[in-house]
N, CA, C and O of each residue as an XYZ file, in Angstrom:
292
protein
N       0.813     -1.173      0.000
C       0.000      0.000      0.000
C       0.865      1.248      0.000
O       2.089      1.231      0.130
N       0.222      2.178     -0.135
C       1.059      3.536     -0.194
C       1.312      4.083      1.029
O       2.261      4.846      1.208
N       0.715      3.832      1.701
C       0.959      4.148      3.529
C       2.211      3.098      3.986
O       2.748      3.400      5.051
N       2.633      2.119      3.420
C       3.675      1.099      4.164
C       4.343      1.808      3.701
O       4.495      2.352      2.607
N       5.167      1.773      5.487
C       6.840      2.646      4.843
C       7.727      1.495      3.995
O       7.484      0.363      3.579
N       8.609      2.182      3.972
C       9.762      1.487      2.843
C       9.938     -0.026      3.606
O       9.383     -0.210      4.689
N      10.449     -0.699      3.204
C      11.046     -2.290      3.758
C      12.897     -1.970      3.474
O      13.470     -1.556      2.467
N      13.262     -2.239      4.389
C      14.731     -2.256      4.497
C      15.232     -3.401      4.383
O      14.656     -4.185      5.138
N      16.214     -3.977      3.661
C      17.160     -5.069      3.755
C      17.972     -5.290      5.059
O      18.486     -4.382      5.713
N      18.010     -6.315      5.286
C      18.626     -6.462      6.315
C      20.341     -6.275      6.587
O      20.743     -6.212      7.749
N      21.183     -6.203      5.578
C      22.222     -5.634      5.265
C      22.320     -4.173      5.168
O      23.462     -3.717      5.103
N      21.287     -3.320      5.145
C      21.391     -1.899      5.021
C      21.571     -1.277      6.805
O      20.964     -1.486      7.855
N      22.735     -0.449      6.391
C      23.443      0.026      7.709
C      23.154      1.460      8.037
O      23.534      2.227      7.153
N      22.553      2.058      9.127
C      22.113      3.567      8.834
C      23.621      4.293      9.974
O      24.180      4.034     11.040
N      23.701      5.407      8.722
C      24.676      5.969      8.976
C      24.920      6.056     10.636
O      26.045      5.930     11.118
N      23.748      6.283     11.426
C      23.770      6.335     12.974
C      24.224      4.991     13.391
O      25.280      4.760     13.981
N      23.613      4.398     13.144
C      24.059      2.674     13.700
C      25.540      2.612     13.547
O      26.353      2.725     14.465
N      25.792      2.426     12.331
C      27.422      2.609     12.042
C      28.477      3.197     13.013
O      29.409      2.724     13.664
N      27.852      4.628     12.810
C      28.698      5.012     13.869
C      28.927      4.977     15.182
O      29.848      5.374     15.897
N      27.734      4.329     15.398
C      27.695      4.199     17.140
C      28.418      3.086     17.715
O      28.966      3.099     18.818
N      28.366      1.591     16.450
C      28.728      0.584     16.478
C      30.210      0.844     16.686
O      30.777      0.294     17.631
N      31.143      1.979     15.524
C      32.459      1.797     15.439
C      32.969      2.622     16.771
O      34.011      2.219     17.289
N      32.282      3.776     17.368
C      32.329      4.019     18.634
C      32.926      3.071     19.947
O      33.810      3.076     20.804
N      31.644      2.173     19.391
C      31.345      1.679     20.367
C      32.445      0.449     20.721
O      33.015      0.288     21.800
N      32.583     -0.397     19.464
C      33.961     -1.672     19.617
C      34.973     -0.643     19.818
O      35.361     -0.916     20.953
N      35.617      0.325     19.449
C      37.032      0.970     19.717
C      37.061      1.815     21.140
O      38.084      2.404     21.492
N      36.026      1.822     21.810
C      35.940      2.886     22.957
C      35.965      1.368     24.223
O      36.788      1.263     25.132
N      35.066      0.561     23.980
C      35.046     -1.473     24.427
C      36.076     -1.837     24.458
O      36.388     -2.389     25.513
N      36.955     -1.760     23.566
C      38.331     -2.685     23.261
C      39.194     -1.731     24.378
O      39.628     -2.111     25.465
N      39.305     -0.430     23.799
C      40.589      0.096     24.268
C      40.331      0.312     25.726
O      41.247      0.455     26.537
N      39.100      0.331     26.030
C      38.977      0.497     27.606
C      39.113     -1.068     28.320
O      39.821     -1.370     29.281
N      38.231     -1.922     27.557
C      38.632     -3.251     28.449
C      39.577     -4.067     28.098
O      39.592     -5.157     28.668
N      40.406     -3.833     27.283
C      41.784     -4.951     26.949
C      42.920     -3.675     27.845
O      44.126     -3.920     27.837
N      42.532     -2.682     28.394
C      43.365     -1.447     29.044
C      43.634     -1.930     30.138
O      44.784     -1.927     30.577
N      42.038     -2.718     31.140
C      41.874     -2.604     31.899
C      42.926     -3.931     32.459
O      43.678     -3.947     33.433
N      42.652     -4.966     31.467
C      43.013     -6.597     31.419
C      44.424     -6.074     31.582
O      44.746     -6.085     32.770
N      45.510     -5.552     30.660
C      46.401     -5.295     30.737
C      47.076     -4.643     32.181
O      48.187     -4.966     32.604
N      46.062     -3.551     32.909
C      46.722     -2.996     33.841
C      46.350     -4.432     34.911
O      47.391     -4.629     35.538
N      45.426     -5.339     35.285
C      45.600     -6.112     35.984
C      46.601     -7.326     35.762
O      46.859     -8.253     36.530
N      46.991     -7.110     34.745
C      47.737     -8.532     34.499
C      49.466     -7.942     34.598
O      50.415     -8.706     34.427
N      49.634     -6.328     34.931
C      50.610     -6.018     35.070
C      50.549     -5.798     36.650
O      51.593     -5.810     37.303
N      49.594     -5.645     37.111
C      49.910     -5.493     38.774
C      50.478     -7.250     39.252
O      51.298     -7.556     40.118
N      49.524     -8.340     38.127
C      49.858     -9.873     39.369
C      51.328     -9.844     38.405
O      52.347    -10.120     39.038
N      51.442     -9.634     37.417
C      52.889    -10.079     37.179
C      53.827     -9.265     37.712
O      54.958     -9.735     37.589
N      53.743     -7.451     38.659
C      54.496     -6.673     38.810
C      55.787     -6.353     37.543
O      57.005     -6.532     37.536
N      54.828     -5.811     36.564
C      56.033     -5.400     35.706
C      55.693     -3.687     35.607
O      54.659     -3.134     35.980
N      56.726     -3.146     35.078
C      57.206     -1.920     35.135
C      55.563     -1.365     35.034
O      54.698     -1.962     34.393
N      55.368     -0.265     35.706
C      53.955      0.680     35.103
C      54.199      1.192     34.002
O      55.226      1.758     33.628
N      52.709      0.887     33.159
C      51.971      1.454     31.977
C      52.524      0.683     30.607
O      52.535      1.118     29.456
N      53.079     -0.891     31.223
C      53.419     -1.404     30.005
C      52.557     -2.289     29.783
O      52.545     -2.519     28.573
N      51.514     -3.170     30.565
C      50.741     -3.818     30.425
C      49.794     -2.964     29.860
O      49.441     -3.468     28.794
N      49.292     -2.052     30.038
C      48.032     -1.143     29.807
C      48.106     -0.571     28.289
O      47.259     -0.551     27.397
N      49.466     -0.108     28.344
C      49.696      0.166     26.918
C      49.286     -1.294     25.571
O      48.764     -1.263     24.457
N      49.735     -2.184     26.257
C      50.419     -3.796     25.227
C      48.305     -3.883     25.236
O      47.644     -4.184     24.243
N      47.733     -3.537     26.580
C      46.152     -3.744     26.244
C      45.391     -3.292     25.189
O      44.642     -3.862     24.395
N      45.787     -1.979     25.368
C      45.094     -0.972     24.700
C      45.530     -0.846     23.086
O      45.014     -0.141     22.219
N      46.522     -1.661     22.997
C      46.954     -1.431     21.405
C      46.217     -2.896     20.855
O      45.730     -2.971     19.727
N      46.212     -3.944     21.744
C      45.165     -5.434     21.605
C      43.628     -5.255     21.245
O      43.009     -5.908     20.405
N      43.115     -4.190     22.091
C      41.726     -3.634     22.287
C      41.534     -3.052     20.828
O      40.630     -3.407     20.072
N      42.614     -2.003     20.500
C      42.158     -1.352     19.356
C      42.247     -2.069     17.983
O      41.496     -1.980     17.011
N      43.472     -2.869     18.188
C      43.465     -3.859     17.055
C      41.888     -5.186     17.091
O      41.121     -5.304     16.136
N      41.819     -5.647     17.837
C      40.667     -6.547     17.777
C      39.029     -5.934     17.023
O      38.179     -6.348     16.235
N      39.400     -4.264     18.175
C      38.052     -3.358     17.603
C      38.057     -3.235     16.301
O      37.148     -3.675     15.598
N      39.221     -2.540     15.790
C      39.705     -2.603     13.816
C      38.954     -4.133     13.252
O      38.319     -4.233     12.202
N      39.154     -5.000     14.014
C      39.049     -6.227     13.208
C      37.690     -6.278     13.264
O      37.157     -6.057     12.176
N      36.670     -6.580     14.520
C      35.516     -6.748     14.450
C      34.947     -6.077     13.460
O      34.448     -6.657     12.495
N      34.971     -3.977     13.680
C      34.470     -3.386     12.876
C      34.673     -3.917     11.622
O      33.693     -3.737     10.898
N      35.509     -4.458     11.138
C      35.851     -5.046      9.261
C      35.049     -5.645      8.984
O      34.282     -5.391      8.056
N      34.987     -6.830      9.876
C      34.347     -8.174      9.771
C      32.591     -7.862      9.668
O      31.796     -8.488      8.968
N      32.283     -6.689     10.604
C      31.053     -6.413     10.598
C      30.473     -5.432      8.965
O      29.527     -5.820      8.279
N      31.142     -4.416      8.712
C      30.741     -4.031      7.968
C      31.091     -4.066      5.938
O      30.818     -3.349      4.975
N      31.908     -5.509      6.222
C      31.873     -6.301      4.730
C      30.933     -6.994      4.953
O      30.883     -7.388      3.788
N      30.081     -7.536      5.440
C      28.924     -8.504      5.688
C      27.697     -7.929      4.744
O      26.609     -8.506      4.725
């Protein structure tokens, strides 16, 4: 009918979603692989801000990856 809105594919990504999504894995990653890192540098006692750093570069790389994986689909 002329009153039904449009039908969307289920592959169609709205610019908001998108961005909230890529927000959202790179802000996730780098905060909780940050966090993993600073605890896994307190039980191993190694130098400060090297675990946190080695996290946060894990976090952002994984986030890079998900986001890929998600939006070639």
């Amino acid at each position: 009918m002329a009153d039904d809105p449009p039908t969307r594919k289920p592959d169609d990504h709205s610019s908001e979603g998108v961005a909230g999504a890529v927000l959202g894995y790179l802000l996730g990653g780098i905060v909780v692989w940050g966090f993993l890192g600073w605890l896994v540098e307190r039980l191993l006692d190694l130098p400060t801000g090297i675990g946190v750093a080695v996290g946060m570069m894990f976090g952002a790389a994984g986030a890079i990856y998900l986001i890929m994986k998600r939006l070639s689909a």
